[in-house]
Structure formats: C-alpha cells, structure tokens
C-alpha positions in Angstrom: 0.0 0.0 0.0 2.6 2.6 1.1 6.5 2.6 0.3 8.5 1.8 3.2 9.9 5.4 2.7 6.8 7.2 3.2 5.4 5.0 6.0 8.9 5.3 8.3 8.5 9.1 7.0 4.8 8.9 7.8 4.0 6.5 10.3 1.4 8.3 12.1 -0.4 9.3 9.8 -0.8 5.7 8.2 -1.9 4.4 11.1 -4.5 7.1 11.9 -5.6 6.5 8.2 -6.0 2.9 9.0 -7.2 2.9 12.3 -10.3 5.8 10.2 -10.9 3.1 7.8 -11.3 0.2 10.1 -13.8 2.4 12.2 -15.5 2.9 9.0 -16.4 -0.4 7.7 -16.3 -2.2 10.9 -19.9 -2.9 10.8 -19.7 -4.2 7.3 -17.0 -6.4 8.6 -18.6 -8.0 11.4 -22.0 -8.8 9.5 -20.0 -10.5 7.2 -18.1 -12.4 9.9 -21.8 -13.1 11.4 -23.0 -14.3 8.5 -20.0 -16.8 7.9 -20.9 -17.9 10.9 -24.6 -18.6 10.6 -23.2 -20.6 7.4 -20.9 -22.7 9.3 -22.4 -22.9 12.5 -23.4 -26.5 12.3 -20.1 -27.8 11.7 -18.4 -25.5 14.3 -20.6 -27.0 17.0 -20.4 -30.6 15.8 -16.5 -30.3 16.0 -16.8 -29.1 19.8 -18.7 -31.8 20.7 -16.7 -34.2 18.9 -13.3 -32.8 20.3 -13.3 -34.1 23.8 -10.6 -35.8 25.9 -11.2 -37.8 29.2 -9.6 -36.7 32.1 -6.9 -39.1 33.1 -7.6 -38.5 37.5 -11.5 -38.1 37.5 -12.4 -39.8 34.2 -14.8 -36.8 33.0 -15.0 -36.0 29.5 -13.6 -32.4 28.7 -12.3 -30.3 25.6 -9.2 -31.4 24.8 -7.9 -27.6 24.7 -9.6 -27.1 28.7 -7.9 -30.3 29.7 -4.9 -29.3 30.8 -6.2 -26.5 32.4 -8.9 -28.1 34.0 -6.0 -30.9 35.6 -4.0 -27.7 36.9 -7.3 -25.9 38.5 -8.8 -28.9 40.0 -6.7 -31.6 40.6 -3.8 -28.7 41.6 -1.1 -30.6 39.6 0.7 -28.5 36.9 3.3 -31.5 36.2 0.5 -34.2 34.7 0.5 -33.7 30.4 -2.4 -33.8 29.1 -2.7 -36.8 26.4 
C-alpha cells in the first residue's frame, strides 16, 4: 500500500488513516463475519462436541484444549500432560 519510505517518513499518519478506515467499515466487517458464521455454524458445534478428551484423575469428558487446564485448577497438579 505505502512505500517503506513514506510510512517510516509517515508513520502516524498511516496508522490514523487505517485505524479511520477500520472504524468505518467495521460494521460491514462483522456482518459478514456473522453471516460466515450462521453458514458454518453446524459444523463449528459438531467439531466441539466431537473434540473431547477424558480426564486421566476423575475420568470426565472435557475439551481437549480445557484439559490441561482443567488438571491444573482442580486436581492442583501442573506437572500431569495432558494426552
């Protein structure tokens, strides 16, 4: 977009001219990220269900990416791995 020149030259005003246009279409921009979402929404929630891990102490089923903080909060054991 800009020379490397004019934006070490410029740098302010590049990002004030970005940080205008990202205020400007923001709303256009999330709509569109809603919309991708309503679209995919389905298959987002069937992957979260689908993506669970046991815990190895208590047995219950989790998120695999809360596991291993779930083992560290409730078990108080930062030293287990998480499979």
């Amino acid at each position: 977009m800009y020379d490397r020149a004019y934006h070490e030259a410029n740098r302010e005003r590049v990002n004030q001219k970005h940080r205008e246009n990202y205020l400007k279409h923001r709303e256009e921009r999330n709509a569109r990220r809603r919309a991708e979402y309503q679209l995919q929404r389905e298959r987002i929630l069937q992957k979260q269900k689908e993506d669970r891990a046991p815990c190895p102490l208590c047995h219950l089923n989790f998120r695999r990416t809360y596991l291993h903080q779930h083992i560290a909060l409730r078990h108080q054991t930062s030293n287990v791995q998480s499979p």
